[in-house]
C-alpha positions in Angstrom: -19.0 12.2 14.4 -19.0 11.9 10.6 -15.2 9.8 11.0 -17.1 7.6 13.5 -19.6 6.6 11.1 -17.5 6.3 8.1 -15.2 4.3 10.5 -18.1 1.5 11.3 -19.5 1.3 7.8 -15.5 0.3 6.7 -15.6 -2.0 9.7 -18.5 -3.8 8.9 -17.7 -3.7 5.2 -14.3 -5.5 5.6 -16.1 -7.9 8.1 -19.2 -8.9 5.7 -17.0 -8.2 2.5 -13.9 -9.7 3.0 -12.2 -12.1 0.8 -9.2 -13.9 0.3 -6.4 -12.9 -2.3 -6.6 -9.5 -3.7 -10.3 -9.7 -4.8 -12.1 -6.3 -4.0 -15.1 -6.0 -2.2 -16.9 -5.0 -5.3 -19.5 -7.3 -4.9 -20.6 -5.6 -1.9 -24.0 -4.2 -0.8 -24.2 -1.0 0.5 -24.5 -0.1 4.1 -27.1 2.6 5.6 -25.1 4.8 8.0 -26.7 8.3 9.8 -25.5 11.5 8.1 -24.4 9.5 5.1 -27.1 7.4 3.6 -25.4 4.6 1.6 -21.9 3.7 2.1 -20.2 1.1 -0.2 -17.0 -0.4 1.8 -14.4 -1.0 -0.6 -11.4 -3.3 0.4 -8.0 -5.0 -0.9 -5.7 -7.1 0.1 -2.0 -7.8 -1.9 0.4 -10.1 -0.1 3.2 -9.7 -1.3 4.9 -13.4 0.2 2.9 -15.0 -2.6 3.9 -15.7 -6.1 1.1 -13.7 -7.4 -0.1 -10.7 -5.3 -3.2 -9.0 -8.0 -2.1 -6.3 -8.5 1.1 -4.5 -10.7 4.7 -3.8 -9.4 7.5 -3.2 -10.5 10.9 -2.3 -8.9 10.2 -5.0 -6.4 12.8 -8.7 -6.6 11.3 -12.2 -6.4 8.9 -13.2 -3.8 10.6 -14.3 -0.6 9.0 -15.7 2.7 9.1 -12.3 4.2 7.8 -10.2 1.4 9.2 -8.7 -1.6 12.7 -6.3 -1.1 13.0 -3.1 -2.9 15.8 -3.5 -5.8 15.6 0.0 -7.7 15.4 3.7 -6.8 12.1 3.6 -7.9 9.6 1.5 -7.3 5.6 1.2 -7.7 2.7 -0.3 -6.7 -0.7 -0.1 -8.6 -3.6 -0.7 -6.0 -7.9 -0.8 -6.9 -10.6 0.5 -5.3 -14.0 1.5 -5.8 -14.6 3.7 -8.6 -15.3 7.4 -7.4 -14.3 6.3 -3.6 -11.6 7.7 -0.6 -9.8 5.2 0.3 -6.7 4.9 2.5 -3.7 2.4 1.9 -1.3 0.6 4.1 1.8 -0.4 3.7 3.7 -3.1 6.0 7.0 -2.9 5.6 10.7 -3.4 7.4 14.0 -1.8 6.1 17.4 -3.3 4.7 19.6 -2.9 7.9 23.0 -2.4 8.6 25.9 -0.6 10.3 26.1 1.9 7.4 22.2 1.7 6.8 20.0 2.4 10.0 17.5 4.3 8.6 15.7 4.9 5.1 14.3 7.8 3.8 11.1 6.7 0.9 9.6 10.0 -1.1 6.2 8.6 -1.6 4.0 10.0 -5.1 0.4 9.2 -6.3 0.3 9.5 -9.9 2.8 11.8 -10.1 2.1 13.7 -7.0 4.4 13.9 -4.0 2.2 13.0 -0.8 4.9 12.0 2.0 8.3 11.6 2.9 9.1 8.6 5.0 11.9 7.8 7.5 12.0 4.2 8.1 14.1 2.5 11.0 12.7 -0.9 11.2 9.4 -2.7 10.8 6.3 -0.5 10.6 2.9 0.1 8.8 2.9 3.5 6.7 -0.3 4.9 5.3 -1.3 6.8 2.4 -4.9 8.5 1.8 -6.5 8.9 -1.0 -8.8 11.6 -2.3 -11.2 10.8 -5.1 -9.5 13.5 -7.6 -6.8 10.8 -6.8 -7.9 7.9 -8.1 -8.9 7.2 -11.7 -12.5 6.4 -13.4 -11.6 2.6 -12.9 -10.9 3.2 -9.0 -7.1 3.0 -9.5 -3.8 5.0 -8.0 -0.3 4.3 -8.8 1.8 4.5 -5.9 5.5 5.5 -6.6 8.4 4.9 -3.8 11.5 6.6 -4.4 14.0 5.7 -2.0 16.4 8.2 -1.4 19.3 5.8 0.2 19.2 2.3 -1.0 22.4 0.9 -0.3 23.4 -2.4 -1.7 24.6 -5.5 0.4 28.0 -5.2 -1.1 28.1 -1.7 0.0 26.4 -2.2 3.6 28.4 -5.6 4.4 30.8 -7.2 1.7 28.0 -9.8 0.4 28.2 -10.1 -3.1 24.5 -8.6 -4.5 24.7 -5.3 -5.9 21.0 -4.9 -6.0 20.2 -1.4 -4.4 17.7 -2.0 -1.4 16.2 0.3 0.8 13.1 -1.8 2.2 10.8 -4.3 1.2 7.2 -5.0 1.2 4.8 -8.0 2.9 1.7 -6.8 2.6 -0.5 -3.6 1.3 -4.3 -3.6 2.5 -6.8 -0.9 0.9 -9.7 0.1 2.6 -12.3 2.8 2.1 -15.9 4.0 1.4 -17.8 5.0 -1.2 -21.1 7.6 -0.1 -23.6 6.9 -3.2 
């Protein structure tokens, strides 16, 4: 029952705090939900098909109209939330396909920390939750993707781009509570 509730306070928080860009939902008022008292929703949103998405990468090429391709074995993606909040992040993402590359395989670490292992085979949303020992005192987590099999387009096909992709990125949405 406690899920429920948390669920409908981030529901109505996204729907009465969100913005456009990256802004957070910071500016937020808090929400009265049963079994909780005050909620604060917390929410982001980085799109990575525009020039500037708000918030740090790196690993990651030039924007494209799709998103953002993976070009390293390691990449990273610094997200913000609400100080001393849970929050949960998504990532929507495709892979770099070919005969030789049909699947990829992403270790996923929060500051340091191995969470997941992924095995991508085509477009999907992947999620990572965070507990507050997770996130700094600013409400931030740095999110590490190590992919295990980027192949480059030389390799995979004969182009000529030795970059080493594995998948890339279009969008990253954070959303969570904060109990006060």
């Amino acid at each position: 029952m406690k899920k429920f509730f948390c669920g409908i306070a981030i529901a109505l928080g996204m729907v009465s705090c969100s913005q456009k860009g990256a802004e957070q939902s910071s500016n937020c008022s808090s929400i009265e939900v049963a079994g909780l008292g005050k909620v604060k929703p917390t929410f982001a949103y980085y799109d990575f098909r525009k020039d500037s998405i708000g918030c740090e990468i790196a690993g990651f090429s030039a924007r494209e109209d799709f998103g953002r391709w993976s070009c390293s074995d390691t990449m990273s993606v610094s997200v913000k939330g609400e100080p001393l909040s849970e929050y949960t992040v998504k990532f929507k993402l495709n892979i770099f396909a070919c005969e030789k590359h049909k699947q990829s395989v992403v270790d996923v670490y929060v500051n340091g920390e191995k969470l997941d292992q992924w095995t991508l085979f085509g477009e999907t949303a992947k999620f990572v939750s965070l507990r507050k020992d997770q996130i700094a005192a600013d409400g931030s987590a740095l999110i590490q993707l190590v992919a295990l099999d980027a192949m480059s387009p030389m390799e995979c096909s004969g182009v000529p781009d030795e970059r080493k992709l594995s998948f890339y990125i279009s969008d990253v949405t954070l959303f969570g509570y904060k109990a006060e």
